[in-house]
C-alpha positions in Angstrom: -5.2 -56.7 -20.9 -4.9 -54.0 -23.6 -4.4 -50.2 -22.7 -6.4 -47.8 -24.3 -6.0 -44.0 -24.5 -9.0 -41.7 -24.8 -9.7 -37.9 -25.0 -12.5 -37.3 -22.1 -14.2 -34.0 -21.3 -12.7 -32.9 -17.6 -16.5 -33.0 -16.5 -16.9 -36.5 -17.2 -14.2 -37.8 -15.5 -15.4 -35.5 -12.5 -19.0 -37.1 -12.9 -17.4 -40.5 -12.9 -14.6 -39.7 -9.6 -18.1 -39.3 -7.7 -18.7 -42.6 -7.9 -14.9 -43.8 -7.1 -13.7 -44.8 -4.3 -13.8 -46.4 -0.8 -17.5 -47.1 0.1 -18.4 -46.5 -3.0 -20.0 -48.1 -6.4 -16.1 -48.5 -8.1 -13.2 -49.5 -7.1 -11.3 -47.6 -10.1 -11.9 -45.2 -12.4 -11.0 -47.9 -14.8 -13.3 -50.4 -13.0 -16.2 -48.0 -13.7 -15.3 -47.0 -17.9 -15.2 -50.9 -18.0 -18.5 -51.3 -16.4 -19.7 -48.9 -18.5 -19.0 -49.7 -21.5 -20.3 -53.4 -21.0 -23.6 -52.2 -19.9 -23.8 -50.4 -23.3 -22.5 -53.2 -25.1 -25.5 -55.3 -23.9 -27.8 -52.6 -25.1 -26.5 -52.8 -28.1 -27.2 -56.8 -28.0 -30.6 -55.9 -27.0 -31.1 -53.7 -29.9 -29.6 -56.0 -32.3 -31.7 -58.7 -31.4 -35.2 -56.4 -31.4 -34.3 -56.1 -34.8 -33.1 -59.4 -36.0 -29.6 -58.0 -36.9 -27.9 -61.2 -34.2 
């Protein structure tokens, strides 16, 4: 799998540690960016295909 470095506000990556974790919604930091950014990506489907652009 390809790495990926990004520049993220300190506050976010609290926001998203809150949610990390034993017991919790992710496993992994990593878990929950990837999670993230294919719920947007299906949005973005969604959006596409409201407006006949797929």
């Amino acid at each position: 799998m390809p790495k990926v470095t990004v520049d993220i506000p300190k506050h976010i990556i609290d926001d998203v540690n809150t949610h990390v974790g034993d017991g919790k919604k992710f496993v992994s930091f990593s878990d929950a960016v990837r999670t993230a950014l294919r719920k947007m990506l299906d949005q973005f489907d969604e959006i596409d295909r409201r407006r006949g652009r797929l």
